[in-house]
N, C-alpha and C positions, 0 to 999 in steps of 0.2 A: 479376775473380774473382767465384764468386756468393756468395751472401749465406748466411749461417748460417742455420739450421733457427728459430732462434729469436732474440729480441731479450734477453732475460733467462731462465737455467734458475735456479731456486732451489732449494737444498739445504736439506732438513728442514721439516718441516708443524707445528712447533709453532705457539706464537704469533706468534712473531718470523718465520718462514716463510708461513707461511701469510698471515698480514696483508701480506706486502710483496708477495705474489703475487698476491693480491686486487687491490691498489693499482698493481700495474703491469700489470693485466690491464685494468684499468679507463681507462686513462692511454694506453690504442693499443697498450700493448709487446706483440709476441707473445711470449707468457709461459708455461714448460712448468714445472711445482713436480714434483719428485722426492724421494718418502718410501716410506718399506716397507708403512704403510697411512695411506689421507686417513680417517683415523675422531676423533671426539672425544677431546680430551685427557685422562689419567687423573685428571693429577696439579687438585688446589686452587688455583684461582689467584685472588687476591684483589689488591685495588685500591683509592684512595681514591674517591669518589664525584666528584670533580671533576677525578681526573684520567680517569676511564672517558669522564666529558662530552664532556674535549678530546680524546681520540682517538676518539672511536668517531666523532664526524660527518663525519672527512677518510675513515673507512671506512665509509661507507653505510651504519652500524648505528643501531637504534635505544636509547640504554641501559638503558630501561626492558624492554625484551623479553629482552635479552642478558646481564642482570647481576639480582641480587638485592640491595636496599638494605637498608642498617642503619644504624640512630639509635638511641640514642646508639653512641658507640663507647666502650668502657670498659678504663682502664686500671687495675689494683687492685696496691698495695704497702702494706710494712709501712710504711714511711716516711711513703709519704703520704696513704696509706687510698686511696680509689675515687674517681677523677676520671674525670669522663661528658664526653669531647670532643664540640664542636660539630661536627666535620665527621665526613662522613660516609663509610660503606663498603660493600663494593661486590664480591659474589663472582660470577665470570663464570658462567654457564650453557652451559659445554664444548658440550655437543649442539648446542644455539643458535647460539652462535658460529660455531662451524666451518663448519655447515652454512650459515650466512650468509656467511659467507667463501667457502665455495667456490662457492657460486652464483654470487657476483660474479665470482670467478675464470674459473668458464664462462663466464659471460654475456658476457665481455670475451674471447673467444675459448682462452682461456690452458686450457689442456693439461694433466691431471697424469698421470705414469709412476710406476708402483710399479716400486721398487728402493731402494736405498743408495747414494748418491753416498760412493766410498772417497776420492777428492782432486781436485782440482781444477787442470789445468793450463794452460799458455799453449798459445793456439792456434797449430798447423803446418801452414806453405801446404803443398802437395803429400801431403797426408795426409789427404783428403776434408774440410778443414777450413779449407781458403783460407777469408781474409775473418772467419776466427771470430776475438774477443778472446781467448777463455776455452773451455775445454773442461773438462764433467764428465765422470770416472770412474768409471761406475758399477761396484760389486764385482763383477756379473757379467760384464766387462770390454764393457759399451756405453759409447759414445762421444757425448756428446750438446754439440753445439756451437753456443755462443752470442758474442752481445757482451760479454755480461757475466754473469758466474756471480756468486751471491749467496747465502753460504755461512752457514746457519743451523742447523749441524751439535751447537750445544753448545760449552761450553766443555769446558778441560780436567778434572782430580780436585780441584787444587788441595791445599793442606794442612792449611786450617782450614774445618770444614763449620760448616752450621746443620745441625738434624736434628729429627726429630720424629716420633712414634708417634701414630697418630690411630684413633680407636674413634665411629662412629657410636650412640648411644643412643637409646632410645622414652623414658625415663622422665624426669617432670618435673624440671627445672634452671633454672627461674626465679631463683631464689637466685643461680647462675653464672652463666647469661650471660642479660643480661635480654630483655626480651619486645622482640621487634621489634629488636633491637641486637645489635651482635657485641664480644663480650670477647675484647679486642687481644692483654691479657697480664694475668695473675693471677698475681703473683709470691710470692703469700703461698700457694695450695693448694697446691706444690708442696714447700713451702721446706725444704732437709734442709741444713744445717750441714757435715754430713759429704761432701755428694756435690756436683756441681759445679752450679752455677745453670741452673735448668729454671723455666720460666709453663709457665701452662694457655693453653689460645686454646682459643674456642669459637663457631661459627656455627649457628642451629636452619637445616636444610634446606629443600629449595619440599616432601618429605612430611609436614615439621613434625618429623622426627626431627634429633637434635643433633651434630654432629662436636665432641669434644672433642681436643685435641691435645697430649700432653705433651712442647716444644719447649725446647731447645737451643738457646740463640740463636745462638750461636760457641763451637769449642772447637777446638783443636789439640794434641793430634788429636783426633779429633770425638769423640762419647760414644758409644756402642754404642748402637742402639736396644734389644737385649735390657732395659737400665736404664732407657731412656725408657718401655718397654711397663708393664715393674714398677711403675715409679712412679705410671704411669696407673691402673693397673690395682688398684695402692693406693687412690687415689684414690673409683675406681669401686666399688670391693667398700665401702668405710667410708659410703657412700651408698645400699648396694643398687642400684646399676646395674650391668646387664650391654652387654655388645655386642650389637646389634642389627643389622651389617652386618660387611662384607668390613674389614678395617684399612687405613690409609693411614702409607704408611711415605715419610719424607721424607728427602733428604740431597741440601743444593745446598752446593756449593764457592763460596767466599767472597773465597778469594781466587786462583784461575786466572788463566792468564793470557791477554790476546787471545791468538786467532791469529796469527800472527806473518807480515809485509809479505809478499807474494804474488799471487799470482792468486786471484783471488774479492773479493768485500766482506762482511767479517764481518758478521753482525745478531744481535741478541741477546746469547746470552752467549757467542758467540764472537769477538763486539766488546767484552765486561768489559762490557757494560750490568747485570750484578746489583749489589746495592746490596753493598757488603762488612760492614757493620753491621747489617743487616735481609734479604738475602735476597731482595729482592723486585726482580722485572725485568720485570713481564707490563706495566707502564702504560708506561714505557720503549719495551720493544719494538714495541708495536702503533701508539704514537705515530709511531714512526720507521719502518717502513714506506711511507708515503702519501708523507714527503719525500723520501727515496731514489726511488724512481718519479717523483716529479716533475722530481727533477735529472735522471737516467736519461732520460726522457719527452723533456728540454728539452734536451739533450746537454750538460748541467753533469758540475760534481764527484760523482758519489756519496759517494765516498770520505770527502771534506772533510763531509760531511754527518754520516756516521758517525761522522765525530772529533767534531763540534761538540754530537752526542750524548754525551760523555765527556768535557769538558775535562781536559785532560791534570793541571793542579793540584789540582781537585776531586778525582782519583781518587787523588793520591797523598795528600792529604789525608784520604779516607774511610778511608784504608787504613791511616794515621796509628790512625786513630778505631779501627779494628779490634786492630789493635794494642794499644790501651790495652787496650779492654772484655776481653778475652781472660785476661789473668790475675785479674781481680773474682771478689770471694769471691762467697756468695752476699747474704751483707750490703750488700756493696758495690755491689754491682749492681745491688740493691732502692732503693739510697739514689740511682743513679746516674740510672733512671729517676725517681723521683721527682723528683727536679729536672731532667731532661730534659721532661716533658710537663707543667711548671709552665711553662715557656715559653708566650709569645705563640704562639697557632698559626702564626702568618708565618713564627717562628724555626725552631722543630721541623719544620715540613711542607717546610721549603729544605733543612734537612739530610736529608731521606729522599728528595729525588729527585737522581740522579748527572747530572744534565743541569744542575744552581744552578752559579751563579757562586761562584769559588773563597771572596770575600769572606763570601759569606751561608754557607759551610761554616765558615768559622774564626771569625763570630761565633758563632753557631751552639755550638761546641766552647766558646768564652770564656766567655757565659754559662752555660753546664751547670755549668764549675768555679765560677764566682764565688755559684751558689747552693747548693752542697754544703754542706753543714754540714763544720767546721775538721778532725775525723778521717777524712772519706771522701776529701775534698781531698788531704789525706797519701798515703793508699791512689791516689787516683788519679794523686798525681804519680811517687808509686814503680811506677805501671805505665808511667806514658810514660819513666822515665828507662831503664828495661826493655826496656820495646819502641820509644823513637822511633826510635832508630839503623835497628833489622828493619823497622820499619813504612815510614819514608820510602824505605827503599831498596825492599824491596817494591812500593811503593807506587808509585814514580818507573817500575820495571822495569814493572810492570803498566799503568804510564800509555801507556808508551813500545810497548809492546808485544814490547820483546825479548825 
């Protein structure tokens, strides 16, 4: 039988796409990436400073060219005033990126098609596709058949989002997010008693202009951005600043589920790679990339690769975690972080990456309650008696991928 058109086709040019196309283009695979356009990504994507390090080198990047660093990183609550974290962070430079990705992609022979992969199915001898694992569907009904399809489509709506309205500024904010540094969360600029818990987050630009952001960390159902823009927007007017660019409108789903067993290998967040307490999947996905190509490359597991990015207990655990923080007032929340980033950076920096071993999640969880002060503690055992029952089952389903 002959041999399929290609070694690996990959669905979707985000990060998680596009990096793993880079990496198998790199690795010998003949490699074809299919997206509607290979252009810079819109959305914000931010990162710690030491996890940009560990991925970017298995991807031929360099991090200081790709990313913008910021020191301190600043957490500010009522609880526990302003804590300047030692490590560091780290927002990608979209244009940069990609266009370094995709060069690698050519350079490694690898192919990209403008289109939309609609699904992904198993390969049919007698169908010009002997010999294929995997075939893409693309919606204009082409057919593009591979060994292995690698499916970086998204995940699904899910039912509790994070969210956020974002407003670029020219006018001075020293005072908010300091010089050279990125403010993580501001739980005190937002804080309204009546409405449901919102931070500020704020990065100055490479034009020296400010992205402020009035975020939603979790909610179910999620907050309307019309409420996140007002608030902002409060914000800005009680300061005399206006908007100086286009706005950034946010809404990742938190708790989706993978794609479910099949033909293709999920990446990204259609592997559950988003964190379900934070949102955040871009150091996740770009990590995991390079290894999928290398097992691919070597005629390994991919698959088992993708799982080992995800342990199945850590996720039902995080989801645990989501669960609780979901009903916190806005008090509670403020107190919740305050003893969350009083932690040892070791503690707190394991519970924000979905790839820590299950152990360093539920210490992790242990000590945030054992430093609450005795009435938040109350509050936060009446969200887990609330939610652990939804969250672990949740939690287990999302591990599990059913």
């Amino acid at each position: 039988m002959p041999p399929p058109a290609a070694d690996v086709v990959v669905a979707g040019a985000g990060p998680a796409g596009l990096s793993a196309a880079a990496a198998c283009a790199a690795a010998g695979l003949r490699t074809v990436l299919v997206a509607p356009a290979a252009r810079p990504w819109p959305a914000t994507y931010c990162l710690w400073a030491d996890e940009l390090a560990a991925a970017a080198a298995p991807l031929g990047l360099d991090p200081a060219a790709v990313a913008a660093g910021y020191s301190p990183t600043v957490v500010r609550t009522a609880a526990g005033g302003e804590r300047r974290l030692a490590r560091g962070y780290a927002r990608l430079r979209n244009d940069v990126v990609t266009a370094a990705l995709l060069d690698r992609l050519r350079a490694g022979g690898g192919e990209v098609v403008t289109g939309r992969v609609a699904a992904v199915e198993a390969g049919e001898a007698g169908a010009g596709e002997a010999g294929a694992g995997e075939v893409a569907v693309l919606a204009d009904g082409r057919r593009l058949a591979a060994r292995t399809v690698l499916d970086a489509r998204g995940g699904g709506p899910g039912t509790a989002q994070q969210r956020a309205w974002g407003e670029v500024v020219s006018g001075p904010v020293d005072d908010v997010v300091p010089p050279g540094g990125a403010l993580l969360m501001d739980w005190t600029a937002l804080a309204d008693p009546a409405a449901l818990p919102a931070f500020l987050y704020g990065l100055t630009l490479d034009d020296g202009t400010v992205l402020l952001e009035a975020t939603s960390l979790a909610a179910r159902p999620p907050v309307p951005l019309p409420d996140l823009r007002a608030r902002l927007d409060r914000f800005l007017a009680a300061r005399g600043l206006r908007p100086a660019g286009e706005p950034e409108r946010v809404a990742i789903p938190l708790d989706a589920r993978p794609r479910a067993a099949g033909p293709g290998i999920p990446l990204g967040a259609s592997a559950g790679l988003v964190h379900p307490a934070t949102g955040y999947s871009v150091a996740s996905s770009l990590r995991l990339g390079p290894r999928v190509a290398a097992a691919l490359a070597a005629g390994g597991d991919a698959r088992a690769v993708v799982r080992r990015a995800r342990p199945r207990t850590t996720a039902a655990l995080l989801g645990l975690g989501l669960e609780v923080l979901l009903p916190l007032d806005t008090r509670a929340t403020d107190a919740f972080f305050a003893a969350f980033f009083a932690l040892p950076e070791r503690a707190w920096a394991g519970y924000l990456d979905v790839g820590s071993p299950p152990a360093a999640i539920a210490a992790a969880m242990a000590r945030v309650f054992a430093a609450l002060p005795g009435p938040q503690r109350v509050r936060l055992l009446r969200g887990v008696a609330a939610g652990s029952a939804r969250g672990l089952r949740r939690g287990w389903v999302a591990a599990s991928g059913r």
